[in-house]
N, C-alpha and C positions, 0 to 999 in steps of 0.2 A: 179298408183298403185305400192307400196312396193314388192320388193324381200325378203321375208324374210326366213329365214333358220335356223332350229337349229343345234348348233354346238357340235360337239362329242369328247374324244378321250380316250381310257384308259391308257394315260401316265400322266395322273391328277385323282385324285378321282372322283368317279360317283356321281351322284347326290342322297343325302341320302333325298328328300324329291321332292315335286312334280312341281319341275324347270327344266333349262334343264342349263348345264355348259357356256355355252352364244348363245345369239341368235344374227345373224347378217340379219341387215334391209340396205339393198343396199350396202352400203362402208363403215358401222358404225358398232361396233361389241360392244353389251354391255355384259359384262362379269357377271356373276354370283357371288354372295362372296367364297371365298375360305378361307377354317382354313387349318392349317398344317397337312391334313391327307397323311402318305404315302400311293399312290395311289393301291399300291398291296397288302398291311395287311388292310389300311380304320380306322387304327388306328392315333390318336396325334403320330407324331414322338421323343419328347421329351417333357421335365418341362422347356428346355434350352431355354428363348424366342429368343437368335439370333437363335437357329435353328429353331424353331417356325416359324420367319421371313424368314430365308433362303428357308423353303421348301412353305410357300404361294409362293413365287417368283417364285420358281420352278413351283409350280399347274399351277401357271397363265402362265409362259412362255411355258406349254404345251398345254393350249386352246388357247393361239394367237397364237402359230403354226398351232395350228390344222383350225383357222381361218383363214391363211394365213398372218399372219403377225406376230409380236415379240413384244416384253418387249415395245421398241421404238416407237412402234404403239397407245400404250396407251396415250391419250390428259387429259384423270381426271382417279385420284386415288382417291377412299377412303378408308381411315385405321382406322381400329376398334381395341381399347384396352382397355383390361381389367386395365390395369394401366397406365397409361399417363406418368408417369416416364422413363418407357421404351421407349419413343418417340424417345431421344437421339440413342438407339442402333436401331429404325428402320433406322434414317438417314444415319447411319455407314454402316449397310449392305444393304440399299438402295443401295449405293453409288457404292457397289460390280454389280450390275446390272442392270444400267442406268447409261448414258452422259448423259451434257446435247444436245437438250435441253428438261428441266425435264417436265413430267408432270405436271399440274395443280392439285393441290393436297387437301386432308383436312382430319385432323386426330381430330378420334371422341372416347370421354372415355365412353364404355360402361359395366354395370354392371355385363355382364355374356356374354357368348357365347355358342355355342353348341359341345359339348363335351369337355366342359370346358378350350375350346382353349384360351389362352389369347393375339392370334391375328386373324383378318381374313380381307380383303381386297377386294375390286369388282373393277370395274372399267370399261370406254369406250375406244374403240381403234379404229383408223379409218386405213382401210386396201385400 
């Protein structure tokens, strides 16, 4: 039988709908998606999509803390964008926080997001 737990923390946004920010099953931690909300207003922090990207990175490196583990702990990334163009400046400030070796990755062009973010990301990490 599975250990499973869900995981918490308010140094990333709360969860605006009926998920929990990730659940960890034994030593695997699947992560929730994150858009760029700063976690204290619950607002998009900017139009600017590097910082768009800089602050999902931020969300997330605040549940794999809270999971016990980091950025590095993550094995698959998936990246969600409203414009595919943008892909280049994910891999630039990807690049700000992660070595390798990098995740296993795949970035997917989607037509809209919630609250009109035009990036959000999920991902599994093994702790």
């Amino acid at each position: 039988m599975s250990n499973k737990a869900t995981i918490y923390t308010d140094q990333a946004p709360a969860a605006i709908g009926t998920y929990s920010q990730a659940v960890k099953v034994n030593n695997t931690v699947y992560l929730s998606g994150q858009i760029p909300l700063d976690p204290q207003t619950m607002e998009i922090v900017s139009d600017d999509i590097a910082t768009q990207i800089s602050q999902v990175f931020d969300n997330l490196t605040a549940v794999c803390e809270a999971a016990g583990g980091d950025l590095s702990s993550i094995v698959k990334l998936n990246i969600f964008l409203t414009d595919l163009s943008n892909f280049p400046i994910v891999n630039e400030v990807m690049g700000q926080y992660f070595v390798e070796p990098y995740p296993a990755r795949a970035a997917i062009g989607v037509r809209a997001l919630p609250k009109g973010s035009q990036v959000e990301m999920d991902g599994i990490l093994v702790v």
